[in-house]
C-alpha positions in Angstrom: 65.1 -20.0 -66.5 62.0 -20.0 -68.0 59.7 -22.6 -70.0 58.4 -21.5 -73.6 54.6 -22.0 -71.7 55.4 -19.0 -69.4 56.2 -21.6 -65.9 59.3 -20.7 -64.4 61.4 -24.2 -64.2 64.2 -23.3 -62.0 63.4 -19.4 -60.4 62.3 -21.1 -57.7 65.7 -22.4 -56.4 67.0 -19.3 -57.6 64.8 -17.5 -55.2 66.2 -19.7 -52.7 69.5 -18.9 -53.4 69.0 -14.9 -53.4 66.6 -15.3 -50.0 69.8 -17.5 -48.1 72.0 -14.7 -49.5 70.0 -12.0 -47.9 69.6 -13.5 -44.4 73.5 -14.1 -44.9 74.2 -10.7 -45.5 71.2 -9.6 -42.8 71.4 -11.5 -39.7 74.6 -13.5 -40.2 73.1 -16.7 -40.4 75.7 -19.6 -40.9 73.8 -22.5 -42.8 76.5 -23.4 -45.2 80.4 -23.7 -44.9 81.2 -22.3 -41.7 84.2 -20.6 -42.6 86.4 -17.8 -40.9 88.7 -15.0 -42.2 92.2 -15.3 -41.5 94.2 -12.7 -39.4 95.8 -9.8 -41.2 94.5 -11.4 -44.6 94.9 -7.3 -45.9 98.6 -6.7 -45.3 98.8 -3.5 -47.8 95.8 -1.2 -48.4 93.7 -2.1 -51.5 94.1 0.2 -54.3 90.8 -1.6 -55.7 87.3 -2.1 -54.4 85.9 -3.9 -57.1 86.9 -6.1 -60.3 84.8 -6.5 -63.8 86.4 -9.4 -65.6 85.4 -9.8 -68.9 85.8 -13.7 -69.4 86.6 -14.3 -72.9 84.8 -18.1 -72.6 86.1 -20.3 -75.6 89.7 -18.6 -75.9 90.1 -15.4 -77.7 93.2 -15.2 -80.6 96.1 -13.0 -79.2 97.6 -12.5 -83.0 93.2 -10.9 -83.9 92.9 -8.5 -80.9 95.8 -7.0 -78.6 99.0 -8.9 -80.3 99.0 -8.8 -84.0 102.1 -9.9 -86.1 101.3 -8.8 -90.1 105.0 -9.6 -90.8 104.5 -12.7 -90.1 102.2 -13.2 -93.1 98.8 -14.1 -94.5 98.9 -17.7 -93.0 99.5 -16.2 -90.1 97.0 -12.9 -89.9 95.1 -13.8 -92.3 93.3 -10.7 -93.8 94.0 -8.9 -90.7 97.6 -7.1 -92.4 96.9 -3.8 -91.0 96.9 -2.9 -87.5 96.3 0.6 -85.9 98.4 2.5 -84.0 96.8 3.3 -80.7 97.0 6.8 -78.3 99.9 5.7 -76.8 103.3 5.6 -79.0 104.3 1.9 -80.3 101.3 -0.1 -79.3 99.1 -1.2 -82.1 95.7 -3.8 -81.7 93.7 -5.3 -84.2 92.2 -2.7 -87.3 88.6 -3.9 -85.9 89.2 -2.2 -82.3 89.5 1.5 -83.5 87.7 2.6 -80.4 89.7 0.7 -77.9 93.3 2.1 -79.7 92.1 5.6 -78.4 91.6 4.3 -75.0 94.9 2.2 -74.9 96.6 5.0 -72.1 93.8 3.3 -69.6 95.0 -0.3 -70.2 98.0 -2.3 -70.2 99.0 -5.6 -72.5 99.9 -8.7 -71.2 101.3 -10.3 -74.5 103.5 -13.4 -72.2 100.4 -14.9 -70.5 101.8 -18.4 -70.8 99.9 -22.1 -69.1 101.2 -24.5 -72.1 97.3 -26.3 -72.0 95.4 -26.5 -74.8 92.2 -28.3 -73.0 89.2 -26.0 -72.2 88.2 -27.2 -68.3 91.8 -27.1 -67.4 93.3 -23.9 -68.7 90.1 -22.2 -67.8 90.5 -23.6 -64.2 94.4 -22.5 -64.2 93.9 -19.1 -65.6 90.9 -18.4 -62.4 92.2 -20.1 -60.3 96.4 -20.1 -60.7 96.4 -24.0 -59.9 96.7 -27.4 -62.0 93.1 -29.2 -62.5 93.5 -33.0 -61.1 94.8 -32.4 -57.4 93.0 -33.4 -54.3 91.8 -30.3 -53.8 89.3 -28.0 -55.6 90.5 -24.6 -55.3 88.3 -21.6 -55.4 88.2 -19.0 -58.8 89.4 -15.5 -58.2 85.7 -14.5 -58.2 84.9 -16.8 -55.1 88.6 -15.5 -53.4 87.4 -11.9 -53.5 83.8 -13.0 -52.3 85.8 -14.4 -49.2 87.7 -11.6 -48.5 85.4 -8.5 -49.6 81.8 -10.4 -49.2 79.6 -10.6 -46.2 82.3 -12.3 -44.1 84.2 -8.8 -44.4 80.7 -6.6 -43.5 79.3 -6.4 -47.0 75.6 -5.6 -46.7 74.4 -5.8 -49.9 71.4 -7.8 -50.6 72.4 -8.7 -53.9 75.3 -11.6 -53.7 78.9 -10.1 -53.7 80.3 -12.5 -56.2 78.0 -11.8 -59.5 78.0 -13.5 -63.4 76.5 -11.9 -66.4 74.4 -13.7 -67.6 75.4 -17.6 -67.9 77.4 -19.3 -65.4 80.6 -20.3 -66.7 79.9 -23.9 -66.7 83.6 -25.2 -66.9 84.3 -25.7 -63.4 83.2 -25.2 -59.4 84.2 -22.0 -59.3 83.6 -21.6 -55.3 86.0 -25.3 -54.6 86.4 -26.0 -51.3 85.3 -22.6 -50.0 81.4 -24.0 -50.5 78.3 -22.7 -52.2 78.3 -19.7 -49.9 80.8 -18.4 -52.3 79.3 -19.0 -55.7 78.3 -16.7 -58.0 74.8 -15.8 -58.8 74.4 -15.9 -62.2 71.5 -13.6 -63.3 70.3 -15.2 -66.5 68.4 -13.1 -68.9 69.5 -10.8 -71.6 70.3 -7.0 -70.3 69.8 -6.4 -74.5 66.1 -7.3 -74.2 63.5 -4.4 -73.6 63.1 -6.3 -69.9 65.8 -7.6 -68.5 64.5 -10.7 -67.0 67.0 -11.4 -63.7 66.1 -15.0 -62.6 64.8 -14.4 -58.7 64.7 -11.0 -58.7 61.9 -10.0 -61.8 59.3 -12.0 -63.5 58.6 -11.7 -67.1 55.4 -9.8 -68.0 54.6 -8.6 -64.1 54.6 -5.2 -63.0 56.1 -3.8 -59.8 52.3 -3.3 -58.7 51.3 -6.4 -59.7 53.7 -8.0 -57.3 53.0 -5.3 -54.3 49.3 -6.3 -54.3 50.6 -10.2 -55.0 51.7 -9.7 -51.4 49.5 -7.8 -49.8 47.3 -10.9 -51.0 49.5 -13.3 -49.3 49.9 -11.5 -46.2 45.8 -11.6 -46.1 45.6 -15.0 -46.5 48.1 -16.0 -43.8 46.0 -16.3 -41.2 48.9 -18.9 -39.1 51.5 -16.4 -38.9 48.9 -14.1 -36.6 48.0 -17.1 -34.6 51.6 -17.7 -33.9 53.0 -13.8 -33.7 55.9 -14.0 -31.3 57.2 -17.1 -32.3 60.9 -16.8 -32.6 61.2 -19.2 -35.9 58.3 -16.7 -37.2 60.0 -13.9 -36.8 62.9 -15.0 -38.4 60.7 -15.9 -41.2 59.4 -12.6 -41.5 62.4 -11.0 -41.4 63.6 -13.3 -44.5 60.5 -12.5 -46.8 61.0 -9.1 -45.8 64.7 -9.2 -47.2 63.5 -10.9 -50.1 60.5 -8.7 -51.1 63.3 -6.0 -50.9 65.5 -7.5 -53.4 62.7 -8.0 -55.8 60.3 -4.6 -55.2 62.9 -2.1 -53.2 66.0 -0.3 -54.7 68.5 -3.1 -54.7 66.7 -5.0 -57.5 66.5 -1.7 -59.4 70.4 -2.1 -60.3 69.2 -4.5 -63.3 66.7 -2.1 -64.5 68.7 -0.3 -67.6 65.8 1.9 -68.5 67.3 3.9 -66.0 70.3 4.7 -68.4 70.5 7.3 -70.9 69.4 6.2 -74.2 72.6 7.4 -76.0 74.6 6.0 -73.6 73.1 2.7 -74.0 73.5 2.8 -78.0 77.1 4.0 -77.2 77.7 0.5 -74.9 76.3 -1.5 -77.9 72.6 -2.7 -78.4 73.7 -6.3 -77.8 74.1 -9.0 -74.8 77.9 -8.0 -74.4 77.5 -4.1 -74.5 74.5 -4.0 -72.1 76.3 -6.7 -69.8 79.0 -4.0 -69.5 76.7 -1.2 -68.2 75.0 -3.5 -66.0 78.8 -4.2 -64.9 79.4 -0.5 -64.4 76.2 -0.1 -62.8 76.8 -2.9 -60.1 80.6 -1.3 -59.3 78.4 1.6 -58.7 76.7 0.0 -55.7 79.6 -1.1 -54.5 79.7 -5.3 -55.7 83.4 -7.0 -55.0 82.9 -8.6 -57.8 81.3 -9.1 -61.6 82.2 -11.2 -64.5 80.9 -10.3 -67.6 80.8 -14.2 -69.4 81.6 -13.3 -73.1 80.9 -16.5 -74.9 81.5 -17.7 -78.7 85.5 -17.2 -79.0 86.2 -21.0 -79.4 86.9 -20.3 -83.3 88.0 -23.7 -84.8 86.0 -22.7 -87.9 86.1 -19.5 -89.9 87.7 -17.4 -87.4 87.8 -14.4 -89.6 84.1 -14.5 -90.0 83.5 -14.8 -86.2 86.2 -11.7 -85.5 83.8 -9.2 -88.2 81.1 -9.9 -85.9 82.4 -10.2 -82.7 85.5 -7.5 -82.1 83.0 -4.1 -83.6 81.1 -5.2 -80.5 84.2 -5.9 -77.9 85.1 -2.6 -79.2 81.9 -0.4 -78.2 81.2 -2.3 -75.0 85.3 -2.8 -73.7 85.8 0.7 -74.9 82.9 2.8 -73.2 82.9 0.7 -69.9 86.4 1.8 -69.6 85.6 5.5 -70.7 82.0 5.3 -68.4 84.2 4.1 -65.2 86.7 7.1 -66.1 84.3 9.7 -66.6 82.3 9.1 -63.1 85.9 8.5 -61.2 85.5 4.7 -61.1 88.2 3.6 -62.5 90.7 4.5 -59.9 89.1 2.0 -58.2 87.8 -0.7 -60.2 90.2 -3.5 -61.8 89.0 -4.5 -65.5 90.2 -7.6 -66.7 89.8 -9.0 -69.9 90.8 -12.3 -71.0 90.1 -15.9 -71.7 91.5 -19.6 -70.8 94.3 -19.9 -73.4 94.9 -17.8 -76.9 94.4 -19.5 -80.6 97.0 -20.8 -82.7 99.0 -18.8 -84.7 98.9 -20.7 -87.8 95.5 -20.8 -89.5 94.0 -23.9 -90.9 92.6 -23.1 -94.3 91.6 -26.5 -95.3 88.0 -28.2 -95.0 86.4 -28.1 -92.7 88.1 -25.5 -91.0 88.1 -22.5 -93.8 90.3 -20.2 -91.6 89.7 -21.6 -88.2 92.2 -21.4 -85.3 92.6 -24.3 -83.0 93.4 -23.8 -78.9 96.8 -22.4 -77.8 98.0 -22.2 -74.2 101.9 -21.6 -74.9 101.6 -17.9 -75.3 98.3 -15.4 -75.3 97.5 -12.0 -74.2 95.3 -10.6 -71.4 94.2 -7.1 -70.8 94.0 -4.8 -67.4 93.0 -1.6 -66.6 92.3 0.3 -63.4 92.2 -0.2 -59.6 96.2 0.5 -59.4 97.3 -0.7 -62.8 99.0 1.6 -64.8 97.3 1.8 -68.1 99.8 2.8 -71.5 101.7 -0.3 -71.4 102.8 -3.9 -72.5 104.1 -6.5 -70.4 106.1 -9.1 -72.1 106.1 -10.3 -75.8 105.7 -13.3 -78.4 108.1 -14.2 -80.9 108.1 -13.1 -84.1 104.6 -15.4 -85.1 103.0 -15.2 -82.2 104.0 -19.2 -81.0 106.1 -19.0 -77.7 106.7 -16.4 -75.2 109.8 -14.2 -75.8 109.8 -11.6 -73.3 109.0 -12.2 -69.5 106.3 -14.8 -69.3 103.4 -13.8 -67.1 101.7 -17.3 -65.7 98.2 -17.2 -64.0 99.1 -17.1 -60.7 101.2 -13.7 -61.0 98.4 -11.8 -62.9 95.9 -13.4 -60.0 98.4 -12.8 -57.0 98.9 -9.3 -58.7 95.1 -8.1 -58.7 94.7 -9.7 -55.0 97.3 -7.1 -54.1 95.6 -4.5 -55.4 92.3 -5.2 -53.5 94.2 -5.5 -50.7 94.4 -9.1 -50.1 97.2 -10.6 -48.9 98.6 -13.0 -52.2 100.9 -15.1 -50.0 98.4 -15.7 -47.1 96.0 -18.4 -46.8 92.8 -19.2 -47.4 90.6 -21.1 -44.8 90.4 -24.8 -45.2 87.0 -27.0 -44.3 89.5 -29.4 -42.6 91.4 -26.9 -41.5 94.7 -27.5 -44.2 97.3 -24.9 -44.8 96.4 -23.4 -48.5 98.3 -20.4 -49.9 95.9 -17.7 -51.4 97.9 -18.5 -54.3 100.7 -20.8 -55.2 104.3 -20.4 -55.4 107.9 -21.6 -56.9 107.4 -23.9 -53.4 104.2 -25.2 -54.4 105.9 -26.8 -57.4 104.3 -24.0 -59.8 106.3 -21.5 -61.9 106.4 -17.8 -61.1 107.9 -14.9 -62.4 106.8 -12.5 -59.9 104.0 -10.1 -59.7 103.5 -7.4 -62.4 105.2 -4.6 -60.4 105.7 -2.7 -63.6 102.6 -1.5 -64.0 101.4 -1.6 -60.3 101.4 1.8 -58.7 
């Protein structure tokens, strides 16, 4: 982050973070939680080498985007009485996501998602992580599983971190738990929609490339010690950690960031904002091969005028959701790349017209809808339903820890092995009817 004077007030600890990463994925150098891989943690090949979730941070409504119920009336959807049929026969969204019904064959509808909380930190630690808030235990996100299991413990090289947030960490819990800070996102900060996307340890504002090339070549002048001391084991390991470093920020890996790159149309196409440019950035990390990206799409927590907030906010769901989705196809990504959109619980059904609310929408975790496309999911399909006004589940309730045990399958990580423990404790990659938590099964309807 940096300070209005131009100082950078916490790049420097990000620097930190991005050089340990890079001697991590170099030289395999343990200085955090020294933790191991358990045996025949794939048991069936992974239909998916990557995931993008698109983390709907404050709760998106189910009954505004992929569920809508105009029967039920206007104190129900509100002025959204007319939804649009999509390119697959019988599935209808939200009027506002015109672009999204033509791409509705690539995605399938979880319309039973069902938790039954209504707080923020815990449904958004059940729904990524498939476990109760309050235990003993911190459990890892889905982000920090995959980082485990497809990261540098499982030969990734990248220099960049395997386990990646645009732009703002998520705030609303540790989302590594007891695996450790090896398996914490890096959260790049920055706005991709700015002219220069400013990624916190990798670019400085206002400095050129060259500038930072001959900003080392001035350092490496001026160190007169590291000659006197050439040969030095803890020197050379020194070296070879700048060296990493100055690679992320002046080689090729840092390039990934850099959208001016893109195609000009394209980039329109995505959406000129934060959320459309966060998609292609998304797209563009898949590309070189990151486990995983979460797109954190703040500013759904609609307690006040939620029809206000849904003009301004699905139009750009629509473009950036819509192309990413399209982009992936196109460049034969998809196949191989699990999208997932959702957020921690859905909004009430009921709107609350009166002051000060004007059409708001509170928090409402007994039924809401989540959205996933590619990497083995079958797209053209809806899993589940609501009753008639959106309030309860109906039809085959889908809880967290089905949707997350589903996408481990299809990356090829085994959902009822375990995860290693710090103390060495037995922990199921996710939890089961034994565990004390309810389960449906898997979503082996639209798993190929």
């Amino acid at each position: 982050m940096n300070t209005n004077d131009g100082r950078l007030s916490q790049t420097s600890v990000t620097r930190r973070t991005m050089l340990r990463s890079a001697v991590y994925g170099s030289v395999g150098v343990m200085l955090a939680d020294r933790l191991s891989l358990p045996a025949g943690a794939a048991v069936k090949p992974a239909k998916a080498k990557s995931v993008i979730q698109i983390w709907m941070w404050g709760g998106p409504p189910h009954l505004d985007t992929f569920d809508p119920k105009p029967e039920a009336g206007y104190d129900y959807c509100g002025p959204f009485k007319a939804p649009i049929a999509t390119n697959v026969d019988g599935i209808r969204i939200n009027e506002l996501l015109p672009l999204l019904a033509q791409q509705a064959d690539k995605y399938s509808i979880i319309r039973s998602m069902t938790h039954g909380i209504n707080g923020h930190e815990t449904a958004a630690y059940m729904t990524q992580t498939g476990r109760k808030a309050g235990g003993k235990l911190v459990y890892p996100s889905v982000g920090a599983v995959v980082s485990l299991f497809k990261g540098y413990d499982a030969g990734f090289e990248g220099l960049i971190p395997p386990y990646i947030v645009l732009t703002r960490p998520q705030g609303r819990f540790s989302e590594a738990g007891f695996l450790g800070s090896r398996y914490k996102p890096f959260a790049t900060g920055g706005d991709p929609a700015k002219k220069e996307f400013v990624v916190e340890g990798i670019s400085l504002p206002g400095i050129s490339r060259e500038r930072q090339h001959a900003r080392r070549d001035l350092l490496k002048d001026l160190d007169t010690l590291r000659g006197d001391l050439k040969g030095d084991p803890r020197i050379e390991a020194l070296d070879k950690c700048e060296d990493k470093a100055y690679d992320l920020i002046l080689g090729d890996a840092g390039k990934v960031f850099d959208l001016s790159e893109e195609d000009e149309v394209l980039r329109d196409t995505y959406g000129r904002n934060t959320f459309g440019q966060s998609c292609l950035v998304a797209r563009r990390l898949v590309e070189k091969g990151m486990p995983y990206i979460t797109i954190n799409y703040g500013g759904w927590d609609t307690h006040k005028e939620n029809f206000q907030a849904m003009r301004r906010k699905l139009p750009q769901l629509d473009a950036g959701m819509s192309t990413l989705l399209q982009d992936l196809n196109e460049r034969g990504l998809l196949d191989s790349t699990i999208v997932w959109w959702g957020g921690e619980f859905g909004r009430t059904p009921k709107v609350d017209w009166g002051s000060p609310w004007n059409g708001g929408r509170g928090h409402h975790g007994a039924v809401f809808s989540s959205v996933v496309a590619g990497g083995g999911f079958k797209g053209g399909h809806v899993i589940g339903a609501s009753d008639a006004k959106g309030e309860r589940v109906a039809e085959r309730p889908v809880y967290p820890n089905d949707l997350i045990g589903s996408i481990y399958e299809q990356l090829g990580i085994d959902p009822d092995g375990t995860l290693p423990h710090p103390q060495g404790l037995a922990v199921r990659t996710t939890p089961t009817a034994k565990d004390g938590y309810k389960t449906e099964g898997r979503l082996t309807e639209i798993m190929s």
